[in-house]
Every structure is written in structure tokens, then in C-alpha cells.
N, C-alpha and C positions, 0 to 999 in steps of 0.2 A: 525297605520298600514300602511298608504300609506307612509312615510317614510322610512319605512323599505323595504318596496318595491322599492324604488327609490333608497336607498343605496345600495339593492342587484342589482339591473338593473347597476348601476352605477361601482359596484365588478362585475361583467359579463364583462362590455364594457371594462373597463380596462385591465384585463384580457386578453381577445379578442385579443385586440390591441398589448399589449405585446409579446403575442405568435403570431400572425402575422408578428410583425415586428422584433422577432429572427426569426421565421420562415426565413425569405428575409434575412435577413441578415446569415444565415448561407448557403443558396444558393447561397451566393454574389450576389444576383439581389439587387437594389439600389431603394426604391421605398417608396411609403404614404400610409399609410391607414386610411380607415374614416372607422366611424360604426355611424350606424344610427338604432334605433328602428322604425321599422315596425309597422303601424296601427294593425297587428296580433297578435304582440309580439315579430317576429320576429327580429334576429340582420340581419341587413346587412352590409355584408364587402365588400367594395371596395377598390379594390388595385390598383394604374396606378402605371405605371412604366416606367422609358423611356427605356428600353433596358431589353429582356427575356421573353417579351409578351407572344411570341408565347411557349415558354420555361414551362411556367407556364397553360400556355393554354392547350396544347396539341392537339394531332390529335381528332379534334370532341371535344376538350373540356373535355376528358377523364383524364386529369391533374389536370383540375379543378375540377370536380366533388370528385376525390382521394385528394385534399387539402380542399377540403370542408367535406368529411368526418371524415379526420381527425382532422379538429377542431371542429369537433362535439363530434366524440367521446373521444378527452382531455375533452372540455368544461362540456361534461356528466360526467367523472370520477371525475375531479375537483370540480363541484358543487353540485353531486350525486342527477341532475334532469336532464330530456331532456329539451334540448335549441335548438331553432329551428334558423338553421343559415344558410344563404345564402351567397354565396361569388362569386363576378364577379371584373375581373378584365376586364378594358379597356372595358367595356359596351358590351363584348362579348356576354352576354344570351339574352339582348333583339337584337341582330344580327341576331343573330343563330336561335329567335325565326323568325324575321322577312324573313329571306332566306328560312327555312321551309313551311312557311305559303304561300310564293313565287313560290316555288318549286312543291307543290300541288296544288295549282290553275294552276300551268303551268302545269301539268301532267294531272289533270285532262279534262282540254282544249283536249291535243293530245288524251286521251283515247276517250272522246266523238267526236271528227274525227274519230280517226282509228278503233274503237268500240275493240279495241285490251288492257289485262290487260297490265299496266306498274308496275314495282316497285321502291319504292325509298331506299332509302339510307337504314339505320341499324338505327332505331330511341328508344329513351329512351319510358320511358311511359309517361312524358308529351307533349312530341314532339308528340307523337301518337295521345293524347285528342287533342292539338292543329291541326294536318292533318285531324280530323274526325271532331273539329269543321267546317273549313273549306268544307270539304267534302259536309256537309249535307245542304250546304246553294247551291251546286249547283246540280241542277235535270241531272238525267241521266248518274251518276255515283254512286258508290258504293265504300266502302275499307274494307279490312280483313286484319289479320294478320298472319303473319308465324314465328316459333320459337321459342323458349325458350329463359329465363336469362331475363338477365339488358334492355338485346334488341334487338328489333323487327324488320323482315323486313317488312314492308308494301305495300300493292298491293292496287291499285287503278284500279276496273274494271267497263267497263258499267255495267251497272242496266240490270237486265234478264227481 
């Protein structure tokens, strides 16, 4: 049984690999990709690249998240199971996490000076868990949210 599982993990990665690296290759971006299973089961793709970074990226990251679902939902039709797959390229997500998490602490600092709400950016719903984790470790602020969809803007106010 546990072979079979490693020959299908092993038909996943390959896979994976393949359609990532026509992927880049029919964008003409020039680039590696590694996958690596995840302690969850997770694949993760990693792509560096030397030129199209930002290309691939896009604004917020909104290019990646649209080429990560796209290899989800091949990877789903092809193996006719969900495959939980991540994909960062150039170490962008734990950036974006780290500038976030940056970004609310520094917000919440000005709010508890000027006792005035501030709001940040337009955030996913993990960026949001991560802004509330954050949040709740410091006293004398508070955050809610406003809007519909993919995402959120979020308001960081004093505590009533």
C-alpha cells in the first residue's frame, strides 16, 4: 500500500514539474523548479527565476495566487482528486507575510497614539488571521473588517 502511495506522490511531482516548467517556458520566463512535499501532504513549488519575477508575481502577488490555482485545478482534473499545492516563487509569501505582520504592528502603535481607526491595505483571508493574530497580542487596539470577495479591507481601531 505504501508504495503505491509513493508511486502516486512521485506521478503528482512529476507532473507538477512538467506543467510548471512548460508553464515558464511558454511565457518565455527562463527559470527552476523544485517541489518538495510538505509534512501536510502538501506539494510545494518553488520557482526562482532570474528575470520576470515581478512578472509572475504581480501586483500583491495576484499572478501568483491566479498560477497557483491554476495548477490546482489541472492537477485536480488530471488526477481526479484535490492536491493541495502551494507555489512561491523567489520567497515572496513569507515576505509579504513578514511586511504584513510589519505593517500592523506599526498601525497599530499610531492607532494607540492617536486613538484614531487606521486601515490597511485590501488583504486575503490569511493575511487577515495573520493581522488578528498579531492584533490580539497587543492591548488597547482592536480590528474588524469591511467588504466582500477574495478581500478585505481591514481597520485597526482602539478598543472602546
Amino acid at each position: 500500500m505504501k508504495e503505491t502511495k509513493d508511486l502516486q506522490n512521485d506521478e503528482v511531482r512529476v507532473f507538477l514539474k512538467d506543467y510548471v516548467v512548460d508553464l515558464l517556458r511558454l511565457m518565455d520566463i527562463p527559470g527552476k523548479v523544485d517541489i518538495q512535499k510538505g509534512s501536510g501532504g502538501e506539494y510545494n513549488i518553488d520557482i526562482s527565476v532570474k528575470r520576470g519575477r515581478g512578472l509572475l508575481i504581480g501586483k500583491n502577488g495576484e499572478v501568483l495566487r491566479s498560477i497557483q490555482f491554476l495548477i490546482r485545478t489541472v492537477a485536480k482534473k488530471t488526477f481526479q482528486r484535490r492536491i493541495t499545492i502551494v507555489v512561491d516563487i523567489a520567497n515572496y509569501r513569507k515576505k509579504r507575510e513578514n511586511f504584513v505582520q510589519k505593517k500592523a504592528e506599526a498601525i497599530a502603535i499610531l492607532v494607540k497614539q492617536t486613538e484614531r481607526e487606521m486601515a490597511m491595505d485590501l488583504l486575503t483571508r490569511k493575511e487577515i488571521r495573520l493581522v488578528r493574530r498579531v492584533i490580539e497580542k497587543i492591548d488597547g487596539v482592536r480590528m474588524y473588517t469591511l467588504g466582500k470577495g477574495i478581500k478585505k479591507n481591514v481597520i485597526i481601531a482602539p478598543e472602546k
